[in-house]
N, C-alpha and C positions, 0 to 999 in steps of 0.2 A: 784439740777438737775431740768431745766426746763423741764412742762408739757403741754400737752393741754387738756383742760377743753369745757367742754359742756356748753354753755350759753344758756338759753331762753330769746330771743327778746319781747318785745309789736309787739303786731299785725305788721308785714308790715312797722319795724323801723329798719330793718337789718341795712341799708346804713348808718340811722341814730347812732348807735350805733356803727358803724366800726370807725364813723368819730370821735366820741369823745374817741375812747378808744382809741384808736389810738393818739389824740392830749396830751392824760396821758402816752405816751407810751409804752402802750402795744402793741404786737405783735398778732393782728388777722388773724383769714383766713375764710373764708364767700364762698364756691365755685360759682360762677355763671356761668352760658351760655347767649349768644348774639344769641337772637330769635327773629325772624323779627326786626332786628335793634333796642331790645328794650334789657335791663340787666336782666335776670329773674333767684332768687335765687333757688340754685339747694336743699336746705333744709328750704324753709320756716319757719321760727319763733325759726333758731337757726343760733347758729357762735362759732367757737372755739376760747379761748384766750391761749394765750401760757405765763403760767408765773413758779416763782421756790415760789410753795407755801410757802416753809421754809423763805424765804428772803426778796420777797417779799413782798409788800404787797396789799391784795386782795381785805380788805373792799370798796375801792373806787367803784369796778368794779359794786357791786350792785346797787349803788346807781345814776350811769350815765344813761343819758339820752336815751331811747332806750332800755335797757337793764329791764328786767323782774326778773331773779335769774340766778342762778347755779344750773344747773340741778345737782342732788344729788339721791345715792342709799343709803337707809340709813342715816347715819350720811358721808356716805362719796362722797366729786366730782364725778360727772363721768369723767374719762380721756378717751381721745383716744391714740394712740400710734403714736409716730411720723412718723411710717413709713405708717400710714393709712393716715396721714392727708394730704403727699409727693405724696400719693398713687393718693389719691381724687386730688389734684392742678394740678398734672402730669397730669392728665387723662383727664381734664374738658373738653375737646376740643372733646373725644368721649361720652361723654355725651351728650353735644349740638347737634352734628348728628344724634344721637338717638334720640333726644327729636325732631328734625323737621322732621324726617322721620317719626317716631313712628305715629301722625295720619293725614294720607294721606284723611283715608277715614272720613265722618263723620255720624253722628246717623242717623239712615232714609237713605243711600245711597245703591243702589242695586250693591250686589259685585259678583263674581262668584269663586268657590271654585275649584281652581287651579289641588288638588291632591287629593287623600284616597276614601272612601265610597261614600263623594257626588262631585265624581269626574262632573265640568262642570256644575252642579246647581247653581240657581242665589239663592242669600238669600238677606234677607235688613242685615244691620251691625244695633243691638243694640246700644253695645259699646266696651270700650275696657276692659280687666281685666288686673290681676297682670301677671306676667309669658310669657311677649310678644303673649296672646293669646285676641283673639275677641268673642264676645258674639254674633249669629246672630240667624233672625229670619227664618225660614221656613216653607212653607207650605210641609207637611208630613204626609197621611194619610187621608187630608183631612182637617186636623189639623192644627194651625199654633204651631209649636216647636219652642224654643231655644235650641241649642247646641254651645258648645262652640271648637273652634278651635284653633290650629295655626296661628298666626298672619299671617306668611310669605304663606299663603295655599289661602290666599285671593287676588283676583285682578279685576281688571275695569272690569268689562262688554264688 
C-alpha cells in the first residue's frame, strides 16, 4: 500500500529535490502558490514522497540531491494521509489568495480600526500574528499600547 511520507529539504532545495526524485521515479507533491509572478513554497524546507514502503525501495531517497532526511517520530516515518495530501493540491489555489491578500498593510502603516471598542481610531500596524489577527500600536492613556485585533477590523485611513 502506497504512502506519503514527510521529507526534510536542505535549505531552499525544494525544486531541486522534486527534480531528482522524480527522475528516480518517485511520485512527489511540494504545494506552491504563484505570488507576484514568482513560485513560492507553501511549506518551506519540506515535500511529500509517495511510495509502498514494503516494496519499494526507499534508501535512495536519502541520499539525492536536495533532500536532507525523513522526517521521523520515533523509530517511525511520519505519513500524512492521502486524503490530506488531495486536500492541500485541491486547495492551493485558496491559499495563494490568502497569501496576497493576507498583508495589504505593512509595519509602520497608519490603519483605522473598522469595528468594536476602538471603533474609528487610527493605530500604526506592528505586524501580523498567527490566527488572521494584527498586532497594532496606540496611543491610550497617554501611553503608547499594543493590542492585538482582527485582521479583517482593520482598514486604510
Amino acid at each position: 500500500m502506497k504512502n506519503w511520507y514527510l521529507i526534510k529539504t536542505k535549505p531552499r532545495q525544494e525544486k531541486i529535490a522534486i527534480k531528482n526524485l522524480e527522475n528516480q521515479a518517485y511520485r512527489t507533491s511540494c504545494p506552491m502558490a504563484k505570488i507576484n509572478n514568482r513560485l513560492v513554497v507553501l511549506f518551506p524546507g519540506y515535500l511529500f514522497v509517495q511510495l509502498n514502503i514494503n516494496t519499494q525501495n526507499f534508501s535512495p531517497i536519502n541520499s539525492t540531491k536536495g533532500v536532507s532526511h525523513f522526517v521521523k517520530f520515533g523509530l517511525y516515518f511520519a505519513k500524512a494521509p492521502t486524503s490530506i495530501i488531495e486536500f492541500i493540491e485541491t486547495n492551493q489555489h485558496i491559499t495563494t489568495e490568502k497569501l496576497i491578500n493576507q498583508k495589504k498593510f505593512k509595519s509602520g502603516d497608519r490603519v483605522r480600526i473598522s469595528d468594536g471598542a476602538f471603533k474609528d481610531w487610527t493605530a500604526i500596524l506592528k505586524c501580523y500574528s498567527p490566527n488572521e489577527r494584527v498586532i497594532l500600536l496606540m496611543n491610550l492613556f497617554g501611553r503608547e499600547q499594543t493590542i492585538k485585533i482582527k485582521e479583517e477590523l482593520v482598514t486604510d485611513l
